[in-house]
C-alpha positions, -999 to 999 in steps of 0.1 A, spaced: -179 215 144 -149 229 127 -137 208 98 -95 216 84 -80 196 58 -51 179 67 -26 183 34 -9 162 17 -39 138 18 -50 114 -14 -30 101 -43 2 95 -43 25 98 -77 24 60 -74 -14 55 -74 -18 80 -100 8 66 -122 -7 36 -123 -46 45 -121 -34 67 -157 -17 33 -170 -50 14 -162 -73 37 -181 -55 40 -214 -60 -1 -218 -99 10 -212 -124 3 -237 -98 -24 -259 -115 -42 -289 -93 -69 -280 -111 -81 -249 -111 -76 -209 -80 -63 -190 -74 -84 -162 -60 -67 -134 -42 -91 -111 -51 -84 -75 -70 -48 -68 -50 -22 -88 -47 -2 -53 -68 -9 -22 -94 13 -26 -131 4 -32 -138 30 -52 -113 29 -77 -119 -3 -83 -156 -2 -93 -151 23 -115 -124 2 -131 -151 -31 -129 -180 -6 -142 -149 4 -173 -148 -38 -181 -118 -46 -164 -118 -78 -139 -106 -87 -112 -86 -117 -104 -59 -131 -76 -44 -156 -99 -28 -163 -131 -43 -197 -141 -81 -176 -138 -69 -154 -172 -74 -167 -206 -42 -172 -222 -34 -144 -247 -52 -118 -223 -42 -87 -214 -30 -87 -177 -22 -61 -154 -1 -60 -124 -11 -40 -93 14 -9 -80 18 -29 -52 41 -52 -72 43 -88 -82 71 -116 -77 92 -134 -104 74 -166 -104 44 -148 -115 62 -125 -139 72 -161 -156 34 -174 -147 20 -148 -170 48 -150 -194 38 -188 -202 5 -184 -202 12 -162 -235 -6 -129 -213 4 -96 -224 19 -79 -195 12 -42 -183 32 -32 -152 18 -4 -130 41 -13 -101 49 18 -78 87 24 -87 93 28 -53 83 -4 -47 107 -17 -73 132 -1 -52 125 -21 -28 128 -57 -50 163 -42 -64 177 -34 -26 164 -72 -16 178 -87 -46 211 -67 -39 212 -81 -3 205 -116 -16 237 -116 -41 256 -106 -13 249 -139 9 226 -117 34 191 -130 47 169 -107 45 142 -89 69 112 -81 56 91 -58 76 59 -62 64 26 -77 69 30 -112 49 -6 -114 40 -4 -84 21 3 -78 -15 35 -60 -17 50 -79 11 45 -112 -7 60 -99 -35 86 -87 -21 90 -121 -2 88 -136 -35 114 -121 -49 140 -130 -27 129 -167 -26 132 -167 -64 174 -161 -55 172 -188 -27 174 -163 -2 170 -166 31 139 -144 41 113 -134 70 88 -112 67 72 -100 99 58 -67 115 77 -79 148 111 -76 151 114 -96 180 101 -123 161 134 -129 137 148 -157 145 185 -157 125 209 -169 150 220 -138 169 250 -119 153 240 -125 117 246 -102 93 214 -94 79 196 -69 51 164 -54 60 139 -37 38 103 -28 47 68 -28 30 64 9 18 28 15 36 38 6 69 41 31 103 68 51 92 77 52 137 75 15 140 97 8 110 124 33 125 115 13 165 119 -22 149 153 -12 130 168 -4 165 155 -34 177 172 -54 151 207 -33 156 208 -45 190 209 -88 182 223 -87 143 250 -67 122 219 -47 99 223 -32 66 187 -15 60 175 -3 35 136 -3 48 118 29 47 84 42 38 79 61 8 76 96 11 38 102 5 33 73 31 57 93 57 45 126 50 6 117 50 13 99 86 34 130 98 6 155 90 -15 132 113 3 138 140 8 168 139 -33 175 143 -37 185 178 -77 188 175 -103 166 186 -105 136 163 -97 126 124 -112 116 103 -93 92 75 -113 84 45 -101 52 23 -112 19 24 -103 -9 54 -82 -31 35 -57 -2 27 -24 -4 42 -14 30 43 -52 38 56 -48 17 87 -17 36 93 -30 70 94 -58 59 116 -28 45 137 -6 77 139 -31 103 148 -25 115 185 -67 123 187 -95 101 182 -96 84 150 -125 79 129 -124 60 92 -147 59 66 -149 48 27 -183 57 11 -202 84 19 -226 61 36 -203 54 60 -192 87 66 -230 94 75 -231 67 99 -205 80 118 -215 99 154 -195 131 151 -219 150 173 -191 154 200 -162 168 179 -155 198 179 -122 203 157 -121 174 129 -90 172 111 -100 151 76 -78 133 57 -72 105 32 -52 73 22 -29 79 -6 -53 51 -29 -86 79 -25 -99 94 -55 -100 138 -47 -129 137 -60 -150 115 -26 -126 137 -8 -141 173 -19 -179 151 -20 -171 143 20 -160 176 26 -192 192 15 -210 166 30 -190 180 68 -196 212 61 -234 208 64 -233 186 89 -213 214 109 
């Protein structure tokens, strides 16, 4: 078996940005951090946060007033913002900024009288803060991964944003969609290291991939999506050893954008001697 890296592949400038912010509060003498909701989706990461002291928690009433509390990158709404703010917490923001692109162009569609689209999964975390946003404006708002479920009357003018980890190619499909029943603005896009990370996929013309990150990641369940070959996903090195590869013949490996480098290189060498 012939293992390539498929690049870019790992951490994104988002992830990083706010896997540096949560290490310098590591090791305070003023008591646990408490990071609201898992800093990014990947199992690793956050163990080796919980083994550093910091906990985990998915509301605001379960810190101790006066605590330190941080928010996830994939963002947070204003009634939470307000939540922590009278609970007395001290607030540390690692939001992804382009994820706070994404509140500004919903809050700018809002102003202007617009319902707004959100294209997103609505159980995830960035969606429902982006859903929360607008709702703090008394915006009109649906969030939903099918377009041919909005239900505006036909002819609206409508905004339309998008979660930044979804399939860049369905975001795109479900914009056109839209065009054809309501007037759209859009601003909904992927980030870049979402986009790029999916387009690399499929691109791979081997056998199978291989995407390491852990199942409750977004922009993990994407790549497996994309890829044009037989997909294969994996986030522990247990898991990677369960996995039948005995077939393959070309494996194309890559990795969400929450995946520490460092499992990455570890699963790599692990490939090589199973080849």
């Amino acid at each position: 078996m012939t293992v390539e890296v498929l690049h870019p592949h790992g951490f994104c400038a988002g992830v990083t940005a706010a896997l540096k912010k949560a290490l310098s509060l590591a090791g305070r003498s003023n008591g646990a951090v408490y990071c609201l909701h898992e800093l990014v989706h990947n199992q690793i990461v956050v163990e080796g946060l919980r083994a550093k002291g910091f906990v985990f928690v998915e509301d605001i009433a379960e810190i101790p007033p006066g605590a330190t509390v941080l928010f996830s990158a994939h963002g947070v709404s204003p009634k939470v913002r307000e939540l922590a703010v009278q609970h007395g917490l001290e607030i540390v923001d690692a939001t992804c900024p382009f994820v706070t692109r994404v509140h500004k162009a919903a809050r700018d569609f809002v102003q202007r009288g617009l319902p707004v689209v959100v294209l997103g999964h609505s159980g995830h975390a960035e969606a429902r803060g982006i859903v929360g946003e607008i709702e703090s404006l008394g915006g009109m708002c649906q969030c939903t991964a099918d377009a041919q479920s909005v239900s505006f009357p036909d002819g609206a003018k409508i905004g339309v944003v998008s979660q930044t980890t979804m399939n860049a190619d369905d975001v795109a499909f479900s914009v056109e969609k839209l065009r054809m029943r309501y007037d759209v603005e859009t601003m909904a896009e992927v980030c870049n290291a979402t986009k790029e990370r999916q387009d690399a996929v499929k691109s791979f013309d081997g056998d199978a991939v291989l995407v390491l990150g852990s199942a409750n990641s977004s922009n993990t369940r994407r790549l497996c999506e994309v890829a044009r070959c037989r997909t294969f996903r994996a986030g522990t090195l247990d898991e990677v050893r369960a996995l039948d590869l005995s077939a393959i013949d070309r494996l194309g490996v890559t990795s969400g954008a929450s995946t520490p480098e460092d499992f990455f290189n570890e699963v790599i060498r692990e490939l090589e001697k199973m080849s």
